[in-house]
Each structure stands twice: as structure tokens, then as C-alpha cells.
N, C-alpha and C positions, 0 to 999 in steps of 0.2 A: 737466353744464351745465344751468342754468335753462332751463326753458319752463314755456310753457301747457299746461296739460292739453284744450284745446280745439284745434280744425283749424286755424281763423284765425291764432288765437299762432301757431301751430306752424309755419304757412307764412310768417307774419313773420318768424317766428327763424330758419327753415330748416327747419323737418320737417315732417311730415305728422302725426302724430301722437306724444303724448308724455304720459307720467304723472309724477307728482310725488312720491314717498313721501320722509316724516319716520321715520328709522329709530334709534334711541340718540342724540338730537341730531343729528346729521346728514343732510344732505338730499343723498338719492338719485334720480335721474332715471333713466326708462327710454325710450329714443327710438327710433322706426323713421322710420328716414329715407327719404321717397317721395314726393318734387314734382314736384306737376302743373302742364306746362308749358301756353303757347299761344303762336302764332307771331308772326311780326311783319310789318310792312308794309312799302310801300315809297315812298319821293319821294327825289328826288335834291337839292332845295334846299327850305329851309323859306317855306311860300308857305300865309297864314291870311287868311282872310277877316274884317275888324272890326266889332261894331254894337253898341254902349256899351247899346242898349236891350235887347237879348238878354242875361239870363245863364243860367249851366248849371253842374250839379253833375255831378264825375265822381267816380267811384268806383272802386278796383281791386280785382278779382277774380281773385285766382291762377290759377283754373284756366279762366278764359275771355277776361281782359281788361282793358278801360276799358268800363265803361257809363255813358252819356252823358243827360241829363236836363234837359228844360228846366225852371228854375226863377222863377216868378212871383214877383210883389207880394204876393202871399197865401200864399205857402209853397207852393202847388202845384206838383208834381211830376209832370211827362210825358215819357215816354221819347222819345228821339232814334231813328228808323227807324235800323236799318243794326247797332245798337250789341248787342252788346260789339264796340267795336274793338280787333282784335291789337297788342299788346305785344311786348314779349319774355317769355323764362319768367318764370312766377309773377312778373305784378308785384306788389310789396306796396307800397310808398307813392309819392305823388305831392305835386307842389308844381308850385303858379304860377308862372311866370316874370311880373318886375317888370314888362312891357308888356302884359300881359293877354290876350297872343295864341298861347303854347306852354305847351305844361304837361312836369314832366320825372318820368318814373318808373322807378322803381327796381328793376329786375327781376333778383329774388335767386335764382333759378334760372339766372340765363344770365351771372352776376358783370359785369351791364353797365347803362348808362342810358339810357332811351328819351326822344328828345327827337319832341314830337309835335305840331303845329299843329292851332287852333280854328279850325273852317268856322264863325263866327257866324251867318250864315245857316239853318245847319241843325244845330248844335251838334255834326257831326260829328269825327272824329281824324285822322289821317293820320301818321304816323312818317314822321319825317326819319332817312334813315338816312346814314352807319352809324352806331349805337348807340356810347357810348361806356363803354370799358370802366372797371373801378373794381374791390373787391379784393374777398374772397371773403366771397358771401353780401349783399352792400348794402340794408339792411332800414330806413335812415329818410335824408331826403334831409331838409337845414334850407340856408335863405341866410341871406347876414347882410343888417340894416337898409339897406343902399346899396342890393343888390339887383347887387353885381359879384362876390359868389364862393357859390356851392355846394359841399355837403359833404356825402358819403356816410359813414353808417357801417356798418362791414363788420364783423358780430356775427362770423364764424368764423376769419378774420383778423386779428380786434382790430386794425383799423385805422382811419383815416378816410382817407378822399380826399377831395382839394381841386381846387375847378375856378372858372377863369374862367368868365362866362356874359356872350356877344357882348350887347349891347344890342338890338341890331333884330335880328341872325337866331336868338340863343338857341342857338347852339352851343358847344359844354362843348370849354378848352382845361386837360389838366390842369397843375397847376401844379408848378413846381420841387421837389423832397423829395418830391412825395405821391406814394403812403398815406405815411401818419404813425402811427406807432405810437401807441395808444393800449392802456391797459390790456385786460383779456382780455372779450370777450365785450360790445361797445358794441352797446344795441341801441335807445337815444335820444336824442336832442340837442336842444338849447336853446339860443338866442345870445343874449345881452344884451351892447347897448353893442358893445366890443371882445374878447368872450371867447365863449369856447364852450364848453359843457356836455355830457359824455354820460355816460350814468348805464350801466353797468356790470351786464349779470342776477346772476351770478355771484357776483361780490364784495359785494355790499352796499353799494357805493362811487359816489358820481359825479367822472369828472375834470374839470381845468379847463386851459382852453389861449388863449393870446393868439393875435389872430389878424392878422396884419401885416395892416395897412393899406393897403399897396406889394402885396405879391405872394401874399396868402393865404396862406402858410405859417402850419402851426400850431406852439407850442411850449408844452411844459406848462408848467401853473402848479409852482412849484416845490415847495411845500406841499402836493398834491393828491397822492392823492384822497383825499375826503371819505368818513366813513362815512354812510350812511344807511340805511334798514332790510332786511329780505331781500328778494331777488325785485322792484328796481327795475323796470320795464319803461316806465315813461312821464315825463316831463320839462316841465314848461315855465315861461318865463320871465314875469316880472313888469313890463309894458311899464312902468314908472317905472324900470328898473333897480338895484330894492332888494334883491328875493328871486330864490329860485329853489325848484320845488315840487318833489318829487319820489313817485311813487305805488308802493309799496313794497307786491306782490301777495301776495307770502306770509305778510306779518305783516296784511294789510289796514289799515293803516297809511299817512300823507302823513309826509313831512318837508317843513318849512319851515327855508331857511337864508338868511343874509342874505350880499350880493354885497361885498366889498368894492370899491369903483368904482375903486381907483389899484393894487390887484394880482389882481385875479379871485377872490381865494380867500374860500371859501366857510366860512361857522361855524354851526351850528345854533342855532335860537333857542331858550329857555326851554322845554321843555317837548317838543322833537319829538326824534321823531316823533308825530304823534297820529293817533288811530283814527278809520276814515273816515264812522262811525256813533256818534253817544253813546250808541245803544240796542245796537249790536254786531247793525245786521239787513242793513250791507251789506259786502260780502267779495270779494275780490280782485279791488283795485283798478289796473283794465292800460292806463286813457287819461285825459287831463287837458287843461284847454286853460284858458286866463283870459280875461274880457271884455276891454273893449277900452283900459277905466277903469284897471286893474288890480284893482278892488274885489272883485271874486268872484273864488274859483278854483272849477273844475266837475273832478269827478272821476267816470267810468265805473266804476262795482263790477260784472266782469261772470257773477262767481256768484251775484249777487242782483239781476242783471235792473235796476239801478237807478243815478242820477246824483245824487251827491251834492254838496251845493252851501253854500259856506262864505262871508261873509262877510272879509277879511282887514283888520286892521288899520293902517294907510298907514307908521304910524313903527317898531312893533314886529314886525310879520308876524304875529302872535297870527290865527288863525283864530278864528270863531262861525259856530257851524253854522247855519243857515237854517232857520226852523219850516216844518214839513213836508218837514225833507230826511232819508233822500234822496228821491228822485223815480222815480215807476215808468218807465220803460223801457222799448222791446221786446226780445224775448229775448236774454241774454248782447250787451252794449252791449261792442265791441270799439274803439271809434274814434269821439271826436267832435269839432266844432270849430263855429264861427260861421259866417255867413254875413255879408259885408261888411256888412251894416246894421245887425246887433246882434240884430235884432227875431227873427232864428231860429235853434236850433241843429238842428245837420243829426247824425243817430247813426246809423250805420253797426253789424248786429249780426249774432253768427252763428246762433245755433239759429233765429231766424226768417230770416234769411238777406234780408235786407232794408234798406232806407235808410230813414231815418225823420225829418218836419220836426218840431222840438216850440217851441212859442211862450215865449218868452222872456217874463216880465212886466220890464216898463222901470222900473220901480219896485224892488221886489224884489231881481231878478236872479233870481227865483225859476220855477220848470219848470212850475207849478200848472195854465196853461193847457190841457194837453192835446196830445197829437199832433195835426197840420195836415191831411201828407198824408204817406205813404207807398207803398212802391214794391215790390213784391217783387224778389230777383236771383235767384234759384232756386240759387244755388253762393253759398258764403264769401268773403262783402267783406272788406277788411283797411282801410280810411282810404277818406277823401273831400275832393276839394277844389270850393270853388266859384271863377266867374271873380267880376271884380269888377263 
């Protein structure tokens, strides 16, 4: 099985620690499996406090939590008294619910999903329990565009699970068939449109799956899966619904493929996968996220400490790299993403073990500005989400 050679992966994928060797062509992994959990809270019905003028970034830490952050107009970052709030074990990713008042994370140490209410007032957590369950190991949660179904995927299971999400209280109903089989080892996803994405550590593949309209049932696309390069770990989609990226850690290496809109299935363009450096100075590549345009994609290389930033072409997918890309970084970049306004990306990393703001140029799309503010977590973040 694929992993990171780093803590962070490792507790995303499921382990604690994990080495990578290239042996006669093939790749050998060696894994000690040892997650560190942390406990959960308690409320009996989901009850958030609202204030459109407050936001906050949260972050998940395997082995402590959710730490909580208030986030300004200036990228400034100040922690939330009280925080890390209890999860369940090892949470490793989180996502906003479509009302801006629960957040749901994925706690792949307890095969379950924590749904947890914003105090706006004081950017505190709170778990609404009981937790819901989902299949073994649940390492990336995506919803679709409506903002009425959630999907866990379940790297050890090679499954997905599929859940309703209530409108106003954000409680996970799961849906008819799920888990759903998905090829071996999913450990990212992407939706565009009516389909969905998970890219495959393993295989070098990403699959593709309709996603009913009616009931959230998944069904694969019948042609999938696609090949794309070694060691897939990150994924994301093209808000035009043209492309789909995929960050391929062991060749350091992107694929760009283009979507077909009337059956999901995915074809690679001219040319990819391509190298995520022209100068070959950044290397394996494990997170990705796109503006808001579709115009850039940003790719995390986090053995060189740096964010690489591509220009994309609108009709072809053709990437151009960015003069001055990639971009310095703080240490080993594991997870990044935007912040509603565009104006910041928020990088989540492990050897400094820190959350970091870094200024977007609105021009560009380019990182040149410099870090804002950052945060120390003292333990290994894995992702971060902000409200809106």
C-alpha cells in the first residue's frame, strides 16, 4: 500500500509512520501501524451560534483535535481559548456544512463522522453526538454542488459512503447501497457537475461515479478508471467543469484530464502527466486546490517545502507554470486551500507543525507576497477549513 513517508500522510492514510522504497521496479512500502487518538464531546441536539461578521479557520490534528482560529480582514490569525476541541480519533479531514454553522470531520481512527457546531461568538466546537459511522479508515469527506449529499472515502475498505445532510441541523442520514465499492485504496475525491472523483494511492488510477440526483447512490462510470501517474494522493476539480487535476507523489508529477459533461469519463490531455517544477526543484506533490476562476491550479510539493502554481489554459487544460513558481512554503506543506475571498491561501504543514496565511496576488494568482500570519499547533495538522 501507498503512503507518505511523513506522520501527517500516514495518519491520513491510516498509520503512524511509513517508508517508501523503489526496489527492481517495484514499489515496496513498509508501515507501522499506531494512531493516535483523542476523545469526543458531547450535546444531544445540534445548537450554533451565528455572526456572518466573525470567521475562523479550523484545522484537524490527529492526535489532539480541531484547533480553532479566529481569522481577520488581514489574514491575521488568533487562536480560539479552550481549543483543541475533542473529535473523535484521529480526525484527519474536515468540511463545511452548506449553512455555515456545523463543520463534519472524518475521524479515521474511530471509522466514524463527527458532526460539530460553530459558537460564532467565540469560535468555539461542540460535537453533536452520536457520531456517524462510515467504513474503514474515512480519510477525505467531499459534498456535491447542492450541498444535499456527503461522501466519505474509506482508503482500507476501498469504499465510499454516502450520506444525506439535514439542511438546518446537519445530521448525516446514510443513504440506500452505501459504502459503495470503489476501487482499492481511495484516499481523494473531487465532484464536478454530476460525478465524482477518487483518485486511487495504489493503482495509479482515478475512478469515476454518477451520483443520482434522487438518492445519492453512486455508480461507476463504466470506462474507469483512468490511469494517471504513481502515488495519486490529492484531486481536484475544475469549477467550469472541464478538467480534473490530479497530484501524482511519487513521479512528482500533475495529470491534467478533461471531463466528459454527458458521461463522466475522463481522457488525459496532450502531454500529461507533467512535472510539477520545469527546473525539477519541487517533489512530491500530496495537495492541490484551484481558484475560484478555474484559472490556476496550486499544487503543495511537500519534500521541497514549496507551492507550485500553474496558470491553465480554459479550452485545452494545457498548464504554464508561473514565473517564480514554485513558491516557498513553511516546512513540508501537507494541505492547502482558499479562504472565501480569494485574497488568502491558508497551508496547513508538518515539520513546522503550523497553519500558515500567505497573500494571494489578485493579478498573478501568484504566492510572491509572502506569509501574513501564522500559528504554531505544536502536534501534525492534516487539512483546514475556513467558515464563510
Amino acid at each position: 500500500m501507498l503512503a507518505r513517508s511523513v506522520l501527517s500522510r500516514g495518519n491520513r492514510m491510516g498509520f503512524n509512520r511509513c517508508a517508501v522504497l523503489l526496489t527492481g521496479g517495484l514499489l515496496t512500502v513498509v508501515l507501522a501501524a499506531a494512531l493516535a487518538g483523542c476523545g469526543g464531546g458531547s450535546s444531544s441536539t445540534p445548537q450554533s451560534s451565528s455572526s456572518p461578521s466573525a470567521r475562523y479557520a479550523f484545522v484537524t490534528v490527529p492526535q489532539a483535535g480541531i484547533s480553532s482560529f479566529r481569522f481577520d480582514n488581514n489574514g491575521t490569525l488568533t487562536p480560539v481559548l479552550g481549543g483543541p476541541f475533542p473529535a473523535g480519533t484521529s480526525p484527519t479531514s474536515i468540511l463545511l456544512h452548506p449553512s455555515g454553522k456545523f463543520v463534519y470531520v472524518a475521524n479515521q481512527g474511530g471509522n466514524d463522522i463527527s458532526l460539530m457546531a460553530i459558537d460564532f461568538s467565540t469560535g468555539a466546537l461542540s460535537e453533536v453526538m452520536p457520531r456517524t459511522g462510515a467504513g474503514v479508515t474515512p480519510v477525505a469527506l467531499v459534498m456535491d454542488a447542492q450541498g444535499k449529499f456527503l461522501f466519505a472515502a474509506n482508503e482500507s475498505s476501498s469504499t465510499i459512503s454516502a450520506y444525506t445532510m439535514d439542511p438546518s441541523s446537519g445530521v448525516l442520514k446514510e443513504v440506500t447501497g452505501s459504502p459503495f465499492p470503489a476501487n482499492p485504496n481511495p484516499v481523494a475525491m473531487a465532484i464536478s457537475g454530476s460525478f465524482l472523483y477518487a483518485a486511487n494511492a495504489n493503482s495509479a488510477t482515478v475512478t469515476a461515479f454518477t451520483i443520482d440526483s434522487g438518492s445519492g447512490a453512486l455508480t461507476q462510470v463504466p470506462t474507469s478508471p483512468y490511469p494517471v501517474g504513481r502515488g495519486p494522493l490529492a484531486i481536484a476539480a475544475d469549477p467550469n467543469g472541464h478538467f480534473i487535476y490530479v497530484a501524482n507523489s511519487v513521479d512528482s508529477t500533475f495529470s491534467v484530464l478533461s471531463i466528459d459533461s454527458t458521461t463522466g469519463a475522463l481522457t488525459n490531455v496532450s502531454g500529461s502527466p507533467f512535472p510539477v517544477s520545469s527546473t525539477a526543484s519541487a517533489t512530491f506533490p500530496v495537495a492541490e486546490t484551484v481558484d475560484s476562476t478555474g484559472a490556476n491550479l496550486y499544487i503543495a510539493n511537500q519534500s521541497s517545502s514549496s507551492v507550485s502554481v500553474f496558470s491553465i489554459a480554459p479550452v485545452t487544460g494545457m498548464p504554464t507554470q508561473l514565473t517564480d513558481s514554485p513558491f516557498t512554503a513553511s516546512g513540508a506543506p501537507v494541505y492547502i486551500t482558499f479562504d472565501p475571498t480569494g485574497t488568502f491561501m491558508l497551508v496547513v504543514s508538518e515539520t513546522s507543525k503550523e497553519l500558515a496565511v500567505i497573500s494571494v496576488n489578485s493579478t498573478t494568482g501568484g504566492l510572491g507576497g509572502g506569509t501574513v500570519s501564522s500559528q504554531t499547533l505544536n502536534l501534525t495538522p492534516t487539512s483546514v477549513v475556513t467558515t464563510k
